[in-house]
DRENVO-79112 format. One record per residue (C-alpha): x, y, z; residue in three letters; residue number from 1. Coordinates in steps of 0.2 Angstrom, whole numbers, plus 5000, padded with zeros to 4 digits. Example, Ala and Ser with C-alpha at 12.3 -4.5 7.8 and 13.67 -1.06 7.14 Angstrom:
REM DRENVO-79112
> u | v | w | resn | resi
> 5062 | 4978 | 5039 | ala | 1
> 5068 | 4995 | 5036 | ser | 2
//
This chain:
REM DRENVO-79112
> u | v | w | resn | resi
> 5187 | 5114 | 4840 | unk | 1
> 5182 | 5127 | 4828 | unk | 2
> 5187 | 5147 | 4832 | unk | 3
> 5179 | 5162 | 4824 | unk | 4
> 5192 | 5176 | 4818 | unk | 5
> 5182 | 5192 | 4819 | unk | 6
> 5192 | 5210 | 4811 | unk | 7
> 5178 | 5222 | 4820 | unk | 8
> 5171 | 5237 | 4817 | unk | 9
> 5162 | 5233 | 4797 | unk | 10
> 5145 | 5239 | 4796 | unk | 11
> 5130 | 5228 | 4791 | unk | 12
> 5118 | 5232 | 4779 | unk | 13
> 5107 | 5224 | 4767 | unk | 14
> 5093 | 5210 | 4770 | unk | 15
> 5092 | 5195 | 4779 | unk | 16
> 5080 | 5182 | 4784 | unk | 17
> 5079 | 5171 | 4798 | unk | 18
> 5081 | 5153 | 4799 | unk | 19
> 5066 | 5143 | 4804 | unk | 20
> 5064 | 5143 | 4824 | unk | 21
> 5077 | 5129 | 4832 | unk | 22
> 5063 | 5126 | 4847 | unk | 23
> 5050 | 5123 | 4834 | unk | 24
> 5060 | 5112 | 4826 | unk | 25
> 5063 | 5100 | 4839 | unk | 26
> 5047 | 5099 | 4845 | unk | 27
> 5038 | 5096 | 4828 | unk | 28
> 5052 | 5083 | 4824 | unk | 29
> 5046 | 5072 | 4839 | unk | 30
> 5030 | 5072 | 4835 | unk | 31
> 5032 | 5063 | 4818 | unk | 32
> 5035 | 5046 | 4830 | unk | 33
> 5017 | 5049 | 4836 | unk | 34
> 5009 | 5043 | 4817 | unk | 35
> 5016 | 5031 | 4804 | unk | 36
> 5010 | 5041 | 4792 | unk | 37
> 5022 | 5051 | 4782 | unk | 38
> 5025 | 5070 | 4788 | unk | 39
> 5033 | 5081 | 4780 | unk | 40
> 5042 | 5098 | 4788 | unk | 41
> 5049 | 5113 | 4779 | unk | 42
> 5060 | 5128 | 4782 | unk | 43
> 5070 | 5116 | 4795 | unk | 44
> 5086 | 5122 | 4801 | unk | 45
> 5100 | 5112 | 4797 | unk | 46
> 5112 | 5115 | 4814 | unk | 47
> 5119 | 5105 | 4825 | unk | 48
> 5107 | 5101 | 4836 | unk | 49
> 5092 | 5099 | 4825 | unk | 50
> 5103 | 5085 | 4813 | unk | 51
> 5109 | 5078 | 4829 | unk | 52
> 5089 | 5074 | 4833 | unk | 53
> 5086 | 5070 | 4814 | unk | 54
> 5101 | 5056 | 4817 | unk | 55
> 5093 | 5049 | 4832 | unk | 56
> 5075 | 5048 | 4823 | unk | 57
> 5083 | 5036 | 4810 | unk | 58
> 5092 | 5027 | 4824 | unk | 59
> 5076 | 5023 | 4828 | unk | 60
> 5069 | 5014 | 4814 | unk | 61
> 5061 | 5031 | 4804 | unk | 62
> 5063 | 5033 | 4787 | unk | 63
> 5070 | 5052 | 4785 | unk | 64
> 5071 | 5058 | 4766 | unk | 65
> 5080 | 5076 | 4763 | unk | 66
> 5067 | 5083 | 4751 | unk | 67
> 5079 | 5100 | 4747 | unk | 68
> 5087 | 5113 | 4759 | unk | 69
> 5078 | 5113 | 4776 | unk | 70
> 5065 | 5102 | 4767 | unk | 71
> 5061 | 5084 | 4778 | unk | 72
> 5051 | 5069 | 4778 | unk | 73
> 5051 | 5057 | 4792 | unk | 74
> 5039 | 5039 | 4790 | unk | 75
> 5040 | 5031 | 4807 | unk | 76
> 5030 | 5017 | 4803 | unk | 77
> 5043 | 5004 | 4810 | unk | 78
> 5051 | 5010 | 4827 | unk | 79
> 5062 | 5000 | 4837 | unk | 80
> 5060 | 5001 | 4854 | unk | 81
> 5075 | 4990 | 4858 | unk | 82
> 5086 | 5005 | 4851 | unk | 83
> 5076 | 5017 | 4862 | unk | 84
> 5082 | 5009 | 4879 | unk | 85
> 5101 | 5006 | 4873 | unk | 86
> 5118 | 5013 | 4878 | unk | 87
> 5121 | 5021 | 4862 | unk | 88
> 5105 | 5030 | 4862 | unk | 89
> 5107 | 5037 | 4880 | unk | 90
> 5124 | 5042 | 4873 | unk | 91
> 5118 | 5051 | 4860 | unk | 92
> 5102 | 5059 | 4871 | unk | 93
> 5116 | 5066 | 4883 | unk | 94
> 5123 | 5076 | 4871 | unk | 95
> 5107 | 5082 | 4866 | unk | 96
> 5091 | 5093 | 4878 | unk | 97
> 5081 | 5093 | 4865 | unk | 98
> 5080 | 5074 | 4865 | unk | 99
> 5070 | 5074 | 4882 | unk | 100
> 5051 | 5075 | 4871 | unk | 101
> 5057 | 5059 | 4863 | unk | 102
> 5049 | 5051 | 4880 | unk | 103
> 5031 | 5056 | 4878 | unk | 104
> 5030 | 5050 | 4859 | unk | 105
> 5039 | 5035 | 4861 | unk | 106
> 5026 | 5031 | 4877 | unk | 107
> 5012 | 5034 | 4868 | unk | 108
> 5017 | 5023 | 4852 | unk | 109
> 5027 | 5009 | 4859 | unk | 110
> 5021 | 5009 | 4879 | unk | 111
> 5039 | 5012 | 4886 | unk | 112
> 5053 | 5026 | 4886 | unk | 113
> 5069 | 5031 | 4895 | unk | 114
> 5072 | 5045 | 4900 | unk | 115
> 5092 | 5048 | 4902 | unk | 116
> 5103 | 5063 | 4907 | unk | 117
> 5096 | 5076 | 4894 | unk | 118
> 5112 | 5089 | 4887 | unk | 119
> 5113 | 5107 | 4880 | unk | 120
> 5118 | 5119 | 4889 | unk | 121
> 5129 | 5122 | 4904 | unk | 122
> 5116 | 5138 | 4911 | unk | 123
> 5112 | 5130 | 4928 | unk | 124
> 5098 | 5121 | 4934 | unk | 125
> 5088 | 5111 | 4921 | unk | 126
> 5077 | 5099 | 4928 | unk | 127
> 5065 | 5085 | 4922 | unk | 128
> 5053 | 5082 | 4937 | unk | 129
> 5039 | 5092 | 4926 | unk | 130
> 5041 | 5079 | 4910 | unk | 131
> 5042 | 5063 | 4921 | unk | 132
> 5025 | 5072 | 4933 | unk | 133
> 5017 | 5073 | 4916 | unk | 134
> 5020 | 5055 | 4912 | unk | 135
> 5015 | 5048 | 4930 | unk | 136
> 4999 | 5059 | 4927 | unk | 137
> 4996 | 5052 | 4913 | unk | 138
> 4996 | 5034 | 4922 | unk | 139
> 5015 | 5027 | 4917 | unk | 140
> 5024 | 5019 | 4932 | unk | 141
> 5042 | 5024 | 4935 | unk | 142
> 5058 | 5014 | 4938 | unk | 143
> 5072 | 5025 | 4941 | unk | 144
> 5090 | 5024 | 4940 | unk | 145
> 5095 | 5040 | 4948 | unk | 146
> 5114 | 5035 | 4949 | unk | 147
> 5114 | 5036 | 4932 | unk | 148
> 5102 | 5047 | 4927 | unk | 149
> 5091 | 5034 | 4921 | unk | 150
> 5073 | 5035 | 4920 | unk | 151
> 5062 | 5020 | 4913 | unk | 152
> 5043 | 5025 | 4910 | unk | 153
> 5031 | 5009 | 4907 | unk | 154
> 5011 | 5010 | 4902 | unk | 155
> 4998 | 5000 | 4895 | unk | 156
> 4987 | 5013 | 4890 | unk | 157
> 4987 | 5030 | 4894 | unk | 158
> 4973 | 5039 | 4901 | unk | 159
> 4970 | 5056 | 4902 | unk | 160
> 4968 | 5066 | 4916 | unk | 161
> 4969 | 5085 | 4926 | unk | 162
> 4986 | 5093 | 4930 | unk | 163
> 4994 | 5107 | 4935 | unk | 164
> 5011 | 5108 | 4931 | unk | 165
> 5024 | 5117 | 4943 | unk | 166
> 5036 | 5124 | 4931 | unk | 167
> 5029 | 5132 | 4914 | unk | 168
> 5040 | 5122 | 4905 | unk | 169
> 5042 | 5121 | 4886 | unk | 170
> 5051 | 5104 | 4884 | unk | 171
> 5037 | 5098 | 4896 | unk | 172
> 5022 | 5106 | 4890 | unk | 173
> 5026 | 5099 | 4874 | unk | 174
> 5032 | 5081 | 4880 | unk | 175
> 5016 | 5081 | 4891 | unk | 176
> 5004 | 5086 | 4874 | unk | 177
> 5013 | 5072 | 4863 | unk | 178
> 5008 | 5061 | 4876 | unk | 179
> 4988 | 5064 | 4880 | unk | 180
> 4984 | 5066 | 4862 | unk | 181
> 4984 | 5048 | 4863 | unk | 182
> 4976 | 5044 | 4879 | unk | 183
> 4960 | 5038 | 4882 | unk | 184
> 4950 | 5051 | 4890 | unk | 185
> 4951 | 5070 | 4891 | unk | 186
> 4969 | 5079 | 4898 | unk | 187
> 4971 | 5097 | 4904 | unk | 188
> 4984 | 5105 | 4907 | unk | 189
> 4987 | 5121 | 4918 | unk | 190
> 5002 | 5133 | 4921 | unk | 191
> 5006 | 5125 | 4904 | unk | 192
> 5019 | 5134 | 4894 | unk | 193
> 5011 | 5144 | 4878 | unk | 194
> 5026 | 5149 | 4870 | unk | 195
> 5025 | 5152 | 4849 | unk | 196
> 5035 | 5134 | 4847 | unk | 197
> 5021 | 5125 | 4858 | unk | 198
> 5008 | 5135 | 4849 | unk | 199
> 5014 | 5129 | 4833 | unk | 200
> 5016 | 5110 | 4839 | unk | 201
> 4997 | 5111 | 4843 | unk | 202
> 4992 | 5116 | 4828 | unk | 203
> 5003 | 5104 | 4817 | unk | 204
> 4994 | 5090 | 4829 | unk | 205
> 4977 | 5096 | 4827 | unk | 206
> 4980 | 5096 | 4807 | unk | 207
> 4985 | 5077 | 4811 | unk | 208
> 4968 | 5075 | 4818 | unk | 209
> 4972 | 5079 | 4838 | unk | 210
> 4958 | 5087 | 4846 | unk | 211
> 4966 | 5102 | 4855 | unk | 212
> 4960 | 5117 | 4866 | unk | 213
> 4966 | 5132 | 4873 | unk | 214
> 4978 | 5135 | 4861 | unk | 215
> 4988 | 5151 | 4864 | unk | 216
> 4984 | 5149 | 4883 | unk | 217
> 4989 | 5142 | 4899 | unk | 218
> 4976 | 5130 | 4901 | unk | 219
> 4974 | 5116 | 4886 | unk | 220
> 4962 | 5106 | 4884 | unk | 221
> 4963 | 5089 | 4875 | unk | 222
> 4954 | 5075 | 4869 | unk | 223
> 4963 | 5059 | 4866 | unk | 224
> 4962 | 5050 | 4850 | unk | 225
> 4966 | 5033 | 4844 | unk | 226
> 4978 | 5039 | 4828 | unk | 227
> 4986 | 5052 | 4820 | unk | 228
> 4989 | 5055 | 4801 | unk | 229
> 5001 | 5061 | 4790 | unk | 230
> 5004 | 5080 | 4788 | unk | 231
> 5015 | 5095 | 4777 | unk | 232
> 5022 | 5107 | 4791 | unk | 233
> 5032 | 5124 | 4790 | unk | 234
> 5041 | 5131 | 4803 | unk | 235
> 5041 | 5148 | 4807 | unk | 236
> 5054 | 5160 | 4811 | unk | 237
> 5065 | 5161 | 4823 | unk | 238
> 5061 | 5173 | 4835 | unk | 239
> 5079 | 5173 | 4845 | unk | 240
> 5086 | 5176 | 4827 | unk | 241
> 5076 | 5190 | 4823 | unk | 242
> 5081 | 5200 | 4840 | unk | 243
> 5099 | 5193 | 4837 | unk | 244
> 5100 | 5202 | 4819 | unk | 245
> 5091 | 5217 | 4828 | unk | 246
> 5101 | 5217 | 4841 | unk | 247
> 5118 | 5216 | 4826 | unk | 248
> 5110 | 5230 | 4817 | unk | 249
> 5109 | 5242 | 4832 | unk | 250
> 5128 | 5239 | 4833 | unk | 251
> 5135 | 5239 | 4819 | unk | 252
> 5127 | 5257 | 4812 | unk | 253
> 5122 | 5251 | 4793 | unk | 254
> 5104 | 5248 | 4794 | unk | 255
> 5096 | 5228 | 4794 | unk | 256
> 5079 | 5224 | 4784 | unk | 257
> 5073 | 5206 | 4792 | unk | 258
> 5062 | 5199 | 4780 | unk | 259
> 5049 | 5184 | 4781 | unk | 260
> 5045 | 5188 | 4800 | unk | 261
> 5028 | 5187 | 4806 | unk | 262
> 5028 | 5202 | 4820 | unk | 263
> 5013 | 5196 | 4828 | unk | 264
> 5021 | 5181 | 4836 | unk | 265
> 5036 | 5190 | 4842 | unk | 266
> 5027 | 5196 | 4857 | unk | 267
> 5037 | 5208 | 4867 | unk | 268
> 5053 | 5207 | 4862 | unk | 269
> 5052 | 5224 | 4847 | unk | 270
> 5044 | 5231 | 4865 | unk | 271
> 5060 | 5227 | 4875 | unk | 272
> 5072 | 5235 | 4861 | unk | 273
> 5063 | 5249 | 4860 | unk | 274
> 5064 | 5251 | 4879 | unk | 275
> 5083 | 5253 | 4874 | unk | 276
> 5081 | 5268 | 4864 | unk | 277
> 5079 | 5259 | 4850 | unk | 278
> 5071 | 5263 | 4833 | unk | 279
> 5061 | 5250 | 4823 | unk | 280
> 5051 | 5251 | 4807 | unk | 281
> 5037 | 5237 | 4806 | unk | 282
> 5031 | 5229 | 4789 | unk | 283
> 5017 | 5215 | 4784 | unk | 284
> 5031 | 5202 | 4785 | unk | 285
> 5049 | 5214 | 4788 | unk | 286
> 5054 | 5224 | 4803 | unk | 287
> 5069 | 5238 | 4798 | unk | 288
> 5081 | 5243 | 4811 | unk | 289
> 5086 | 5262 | 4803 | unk | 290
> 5105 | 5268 | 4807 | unk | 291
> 5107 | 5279 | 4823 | unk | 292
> 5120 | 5286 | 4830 | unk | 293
> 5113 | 5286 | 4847 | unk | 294
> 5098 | 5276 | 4856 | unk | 295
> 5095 | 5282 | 4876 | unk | 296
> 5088 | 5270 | 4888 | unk | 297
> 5069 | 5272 | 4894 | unk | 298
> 5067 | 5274 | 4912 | unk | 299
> 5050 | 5272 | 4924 | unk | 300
> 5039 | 5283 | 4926 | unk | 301
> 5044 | 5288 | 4945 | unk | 302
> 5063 | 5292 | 4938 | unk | 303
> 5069 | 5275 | 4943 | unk | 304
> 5079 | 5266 | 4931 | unk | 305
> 5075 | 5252 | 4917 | unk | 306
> 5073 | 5233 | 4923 | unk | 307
> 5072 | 5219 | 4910 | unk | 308
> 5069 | 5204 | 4914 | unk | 309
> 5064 | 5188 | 4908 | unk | 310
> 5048 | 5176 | 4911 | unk | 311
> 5037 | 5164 | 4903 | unk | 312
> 5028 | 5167 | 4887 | unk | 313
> 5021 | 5180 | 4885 | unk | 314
> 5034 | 5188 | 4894 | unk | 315
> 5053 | 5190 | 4888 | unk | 316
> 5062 | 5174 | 4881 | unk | 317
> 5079 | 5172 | 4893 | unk | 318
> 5087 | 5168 | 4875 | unk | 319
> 5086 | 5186 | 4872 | unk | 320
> 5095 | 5194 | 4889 | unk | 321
> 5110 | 5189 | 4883 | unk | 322
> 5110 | 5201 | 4866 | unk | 323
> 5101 | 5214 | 4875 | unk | 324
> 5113 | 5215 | 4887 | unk | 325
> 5129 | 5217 | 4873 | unk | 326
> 5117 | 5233 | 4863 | unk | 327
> 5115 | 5241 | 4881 | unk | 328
> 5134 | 5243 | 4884 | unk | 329
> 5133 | 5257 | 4870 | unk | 330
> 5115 | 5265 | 4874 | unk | 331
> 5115 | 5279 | 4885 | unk | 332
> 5109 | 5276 | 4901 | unk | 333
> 5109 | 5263 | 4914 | unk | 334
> 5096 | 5246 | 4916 | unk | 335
> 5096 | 5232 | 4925 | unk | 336
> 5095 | 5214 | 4919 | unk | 337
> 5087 | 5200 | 4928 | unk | 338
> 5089 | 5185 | 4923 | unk | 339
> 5076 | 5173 | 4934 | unk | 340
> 5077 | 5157 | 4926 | unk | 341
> 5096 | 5151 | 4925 | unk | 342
> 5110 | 5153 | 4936 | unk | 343
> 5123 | 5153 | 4926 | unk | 344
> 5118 | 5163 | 4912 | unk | 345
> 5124 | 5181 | 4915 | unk | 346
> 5144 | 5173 | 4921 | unk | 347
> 5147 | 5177 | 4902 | unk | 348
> 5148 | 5197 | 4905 | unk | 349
> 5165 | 5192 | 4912 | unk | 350
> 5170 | 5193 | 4895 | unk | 351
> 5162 | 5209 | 4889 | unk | 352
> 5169 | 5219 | 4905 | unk | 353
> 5184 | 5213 | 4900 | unk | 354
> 5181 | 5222 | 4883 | unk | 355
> 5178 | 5239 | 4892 | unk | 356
> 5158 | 5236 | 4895 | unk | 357
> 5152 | 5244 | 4913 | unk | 358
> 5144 | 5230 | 4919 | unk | 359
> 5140 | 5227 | 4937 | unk | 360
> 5136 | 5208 | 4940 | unk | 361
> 5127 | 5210 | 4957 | unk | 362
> 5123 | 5189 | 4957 | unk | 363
> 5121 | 5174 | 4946 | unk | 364
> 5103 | 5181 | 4942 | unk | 365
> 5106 | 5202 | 4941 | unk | 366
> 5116 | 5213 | 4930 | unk | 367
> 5116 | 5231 | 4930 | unk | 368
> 5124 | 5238 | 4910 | unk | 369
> 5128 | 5257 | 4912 | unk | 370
> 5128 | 5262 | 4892 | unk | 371
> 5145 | 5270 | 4883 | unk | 372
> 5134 | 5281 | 4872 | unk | 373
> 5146 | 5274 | 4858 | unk | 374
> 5160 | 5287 | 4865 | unk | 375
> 5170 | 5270 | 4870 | unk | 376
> 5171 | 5255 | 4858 | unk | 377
> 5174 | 5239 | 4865 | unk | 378
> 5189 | 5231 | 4864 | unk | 379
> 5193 | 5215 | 4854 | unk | 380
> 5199 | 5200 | 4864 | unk | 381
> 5202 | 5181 | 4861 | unk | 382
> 5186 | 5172 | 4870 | unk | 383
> 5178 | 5154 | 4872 | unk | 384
> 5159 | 5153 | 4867 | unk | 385
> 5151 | 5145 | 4883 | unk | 386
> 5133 | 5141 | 4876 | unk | 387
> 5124 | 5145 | 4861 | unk | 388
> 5114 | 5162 | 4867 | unk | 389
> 5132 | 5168 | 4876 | unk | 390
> 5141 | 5164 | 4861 | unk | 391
> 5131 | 5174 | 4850 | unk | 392
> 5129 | 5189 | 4861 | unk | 393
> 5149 | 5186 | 4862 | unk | 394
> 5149 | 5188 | 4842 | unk | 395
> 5139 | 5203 | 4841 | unk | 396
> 5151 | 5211 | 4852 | unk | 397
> 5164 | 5207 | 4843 | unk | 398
> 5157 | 5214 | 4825 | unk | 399
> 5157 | 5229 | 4836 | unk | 400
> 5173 | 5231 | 4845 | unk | 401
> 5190 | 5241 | 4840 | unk | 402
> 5205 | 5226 | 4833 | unk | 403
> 5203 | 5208 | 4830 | unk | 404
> 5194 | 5197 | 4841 | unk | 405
> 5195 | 5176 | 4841 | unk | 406
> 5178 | 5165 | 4849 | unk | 407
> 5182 | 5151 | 4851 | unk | 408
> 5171 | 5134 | 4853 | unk | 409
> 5160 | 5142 | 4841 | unk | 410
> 5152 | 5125 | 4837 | unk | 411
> 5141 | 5129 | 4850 | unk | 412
> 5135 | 5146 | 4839 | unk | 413
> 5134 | 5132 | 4829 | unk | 414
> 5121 | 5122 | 4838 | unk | 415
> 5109 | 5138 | 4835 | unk | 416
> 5113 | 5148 | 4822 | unk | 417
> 5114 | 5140 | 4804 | unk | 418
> 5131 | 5146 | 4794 | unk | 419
> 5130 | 5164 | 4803 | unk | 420
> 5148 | 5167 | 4798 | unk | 421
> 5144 | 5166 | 4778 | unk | 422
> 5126 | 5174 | 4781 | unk | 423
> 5136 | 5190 | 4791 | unk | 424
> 5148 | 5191 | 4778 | unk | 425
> 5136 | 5193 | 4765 | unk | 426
> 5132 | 5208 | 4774 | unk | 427
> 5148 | 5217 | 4777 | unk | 428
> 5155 | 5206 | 4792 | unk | 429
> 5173 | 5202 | 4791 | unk | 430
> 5173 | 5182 | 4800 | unk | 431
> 5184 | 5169 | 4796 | unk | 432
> 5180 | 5151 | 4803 | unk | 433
> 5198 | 5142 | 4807 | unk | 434
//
């Protein structure tokens, strides 16, 4: 297990840009199974989980060439089904949420998919009845094996067909769309979710030759077609980088230009910085956070005080609450989080109250942060990343507090955030990886 040593208290300035977007990533990466054509995807991160997928594509019978840094081609002419249903690769899905929109691919080219225990992150609930819906929608049969957490998915030919989903799920909107562009017959698909990572899968597909509609919204439309071909891919930015680094900036006083950022697809989350007190300078392709000493929260128009809370696109990411949360423990003024979507998300302010943060954790969904105006640093402390967004709101904390903090388990900062240490340090951050 890998520990991060952080001397805290350095300022940050300079440039940086973002890795491309993890979410993206994962999805895009799928959906090379749907054609055995060759694809090829740029500005891929190279972290834990995304290699982890990368692994389980070649497993599979795909021909994956690294092209350069973050630079893929995958060739999935011959897949192996077999493989597809063994123990080794339900190991290696359990380990793994991302691997869950393997199904709808694998369904649509070889007729069959399992479905097992999907992994990530500890943060609660995470179900799968809205990608195994989908798929029964979409005419499959179902076998399951819930003592295992086995789920076998059969069909001879899809067909399309009208669905509302109960849950706007990412993972499930995009399983459900890898699916029905094969199906015969027109799918649509309503309270789907159109987050920037499902935008951009559509329109990777539609370059393939899918026939999508709706795009952007929460009613698609598509046509089924018999084949995709091959297609060059970038993917964007990561959003939940760029309001991390915001987010480091705002602590740590020097001053952060983030370059190669498209603002138009980051939705409301410069809005929900600003709501902090924040100042922000927006560019073509960069947004500066300026030094300042002091940032005061917003409140409502009646008086009352700031709520942030998160919700499906194009409403607040939950990946974000965790950092907003470490900047509001040095604004002035008080707001409350709500965290709607996983129970155990906010359990890691345990750890910053415990540094000298105010916090009030009032359940497993809702936190009230009264602000320290900077008159009280935080205070270093040895710590254990518990999931990816946590550990790097735990790490931005650290940067910020008074002494010499240790994360440890910081392979799961790993699983998000692509060499951060070496990145931050080339910025002024004083980390050392043990």
């Amino acid at each position: 297990m890998a520990s991060f040593i952080i001397e805290g208290g350095h300022r940050l300035h300079g440039d940086i840009t973002p890795q491309g977007a993890k979410n993206e990533a994962l999805e895009v990466i799928c959906a090379t199974l749907l054609t055995s054509d060759e694809v090829r995807i740029s500005n891929v991160p190279e972290i834990l989980d995304v290699l982890h997928l990368i692994d389980l594509l070649r497993n599979l019978g795909v021909e994956v060439k690294r092209l350069g840094k973050g630079d893929f081609s995958f060739k999935a002419a011959h897949i192996n089904p077999d493989y597809a249903s063994s123990e080794d690769f339900m190991r290696q899905c359990a380990t793994l949420r991302g691997s869950v929109m393997l199904v709808g691919p694998l369904l649509a080219r070889c007729g069959t998919a399992v479905l097992a225990k999907p992994g990530g992150d500890k943060i609660g609930r995470r179900r799968v009845d809205t990608h195994l819906y989908g798929m029964l929608q979409l005419g499959a049969t179902l076998n399951s094996d819930t003592e295992n957490s086995r789920y076998t998915l059969k069909v001879k030919n899809l067909r399309g067909t009208d669905m509302i989903l109960d849950e706007a799920s990412v993972t499930g909107t995009a399983n459900i769309i890898m699916a029905a562009v094969l199906a015969k017959g027109t799918t649509t698909i309503y309270n789907a979710a159109c987050e920037p990572y499902v935008q951009q899968l559509c329109k990777m597909l539609c370059k393939m030759g899918a026939k999508i509609g709706g795009i952007s919204s929460n009613l698609l439309t598509i046509e089924g077609v018999s084949s995709l071909h091959g297609v060059t891919h970038k993917v964007q930015a990561d959003m939940i980088e760029v309001g991390s680094f915001i987010g480091m900036s705002v602590m740590l006083g020097g001053g952060l230009t983030i370059r190669d950022v498209n603002v138009k697809e980051l939705g409301n989350i410069p809005k929900c910085f600003q709501r902090l007190g924040i100042s922000l300078e927006f560019g073509k392709d960069f947004i500066r956070v300026p030094e300042q000493d002091h940032y005061q929260i917003e409140t409502f128009l009646d008086g009352s005080f700031m709520t942030i809370d998160d919700a499906p696109w194009p409403g607040l990411t939950p990946d974000l609450l965790s950092v907003l949360i470490v900047v509001a423990t040095q604004a002035k003024g008080t707001v409350l989080f709500h965290q709607k979507m996983f129970e155990s998300r906010l359990f890691f302010v345990d750890r910053l109250i415990e540094m000298g943060a105010q916090i009030i954790l009032c359940d497993p969904h809702r936190a009230v942060v009264v602000g320290h105006d900077k008159a009280i640093k935080l205070r270093a402390r040895r710590m254990v990343s518990p999931d990816i967004r946590a550990g790097i709101a735990l790490l931005i904390a650290a940067l910020s507090a008074e002494g010499t903090s240790r994360i440890d388990n910081v392979e799961q900062i790993d699983r998000g955030y692509e060499a951060i240490e070496e990145r931050l340090n080339a910025l002024g951050a004083k980390i050392t990886r043990e």
